[in-house]
PAFIFI-836312 format. One record per residue (C-alpha): residue number from 1; chain; x, y, z. Coordinates in steps of 0.02 Angstrom, whole numbers. Each point is the difference from the previous one (the first is absolute). Layout:
% PAFIFI-836312
<node resi="NUM" chain="A" xx="X" yy="Y" zz="Z"/>
...
% end
This chain:
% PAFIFI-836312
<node resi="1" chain="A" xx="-6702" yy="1288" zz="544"/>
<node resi="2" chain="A" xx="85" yy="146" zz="-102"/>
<node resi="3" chain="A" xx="132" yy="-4" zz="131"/>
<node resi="4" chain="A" xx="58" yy="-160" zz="-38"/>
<node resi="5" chain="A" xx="-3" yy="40" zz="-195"/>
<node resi="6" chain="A" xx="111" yy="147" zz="44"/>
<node resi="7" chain="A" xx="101" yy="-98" zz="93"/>
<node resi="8" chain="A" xx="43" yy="-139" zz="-113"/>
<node resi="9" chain="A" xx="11" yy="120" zz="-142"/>
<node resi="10" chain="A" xx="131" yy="87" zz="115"/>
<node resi="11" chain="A" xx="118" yy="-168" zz="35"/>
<node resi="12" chain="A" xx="-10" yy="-54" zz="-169"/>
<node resi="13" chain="A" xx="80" yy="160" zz="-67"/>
<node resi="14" chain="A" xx="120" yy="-2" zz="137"/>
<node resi="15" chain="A" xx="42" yy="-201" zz="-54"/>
<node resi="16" chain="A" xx="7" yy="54" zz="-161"/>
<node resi="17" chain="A" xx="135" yy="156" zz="15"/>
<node resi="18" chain="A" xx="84" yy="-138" zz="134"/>
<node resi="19" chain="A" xx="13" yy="-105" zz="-157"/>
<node resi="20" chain="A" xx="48" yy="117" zz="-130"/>
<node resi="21" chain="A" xx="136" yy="55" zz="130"/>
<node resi="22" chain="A" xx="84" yy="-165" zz="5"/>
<node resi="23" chain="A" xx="-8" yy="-12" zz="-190"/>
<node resi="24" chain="A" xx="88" yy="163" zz="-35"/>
<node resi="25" chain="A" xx="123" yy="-85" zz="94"/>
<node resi="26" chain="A" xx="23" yy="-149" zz="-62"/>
<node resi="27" chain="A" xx="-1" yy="61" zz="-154"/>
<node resi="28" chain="A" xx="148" yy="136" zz="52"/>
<node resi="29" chain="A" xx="102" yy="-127" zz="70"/>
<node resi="30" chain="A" xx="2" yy="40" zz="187"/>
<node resi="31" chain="A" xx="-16" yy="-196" zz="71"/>
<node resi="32" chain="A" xx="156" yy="-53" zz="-134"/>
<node resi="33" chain="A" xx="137" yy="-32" zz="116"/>
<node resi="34" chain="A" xx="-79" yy="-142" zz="124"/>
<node resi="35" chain="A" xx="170" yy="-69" zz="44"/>
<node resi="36" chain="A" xx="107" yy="144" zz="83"/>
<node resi="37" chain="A" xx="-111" yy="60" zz="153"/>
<node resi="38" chain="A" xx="4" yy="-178" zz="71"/>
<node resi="39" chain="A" xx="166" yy="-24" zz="-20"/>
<node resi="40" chain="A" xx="71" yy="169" zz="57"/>
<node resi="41" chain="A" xx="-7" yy="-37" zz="194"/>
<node resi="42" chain="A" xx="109" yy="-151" zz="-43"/>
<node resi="43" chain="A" xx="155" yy="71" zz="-62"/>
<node resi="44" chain="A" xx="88" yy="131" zz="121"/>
<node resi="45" chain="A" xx="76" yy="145" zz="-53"/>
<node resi="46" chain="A" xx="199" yy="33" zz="20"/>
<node resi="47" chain="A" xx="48" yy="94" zz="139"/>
<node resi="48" chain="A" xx="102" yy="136" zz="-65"/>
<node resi="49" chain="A" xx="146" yy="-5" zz="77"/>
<node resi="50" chain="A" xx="23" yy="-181" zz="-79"/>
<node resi="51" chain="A" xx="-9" yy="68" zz="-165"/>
<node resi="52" chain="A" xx="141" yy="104" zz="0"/>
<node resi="53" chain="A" xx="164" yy="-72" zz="-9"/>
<node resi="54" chain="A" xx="180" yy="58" zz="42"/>
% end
C-alpha cells in the first residue's frame, strides 16, 4: 500500500513540473507565432539563379 502512495506522490510531482513547464512558456511567448509553420511548406523558395538578373 505505501507503494502506491509513493507512486502517486511521484506522478503528481512529475504532472506538476509538466505543468509549470508549459506555463513558463506560455508565459515567455514560445507558442506566439501559430500562423508561419503551417504555411511555410506552401510557399517555395526562389531558385537562385532566378534571382539574379542580367
Amino acid at each position: 500500500m505505501s507503494v502506491i502512495i509513493i507512486l502517486l506522490i511521484a506522478s503528481i510531482s512529475v504532472a506538476g513540473l509538466f505543468l509549470a513547464a508549459f506555463l513558463w512558456g506560455v508565459k515567455t511567448g514560445q507558442f506566439e507565432d501559430d500562423y508561419s509553420p503551417s504555411s511555410r511548406i506552401l510557399f517555395e523558395d526562389k531558385p537562385a539563379s532566378a534571382t539574379k538578373s542580367l
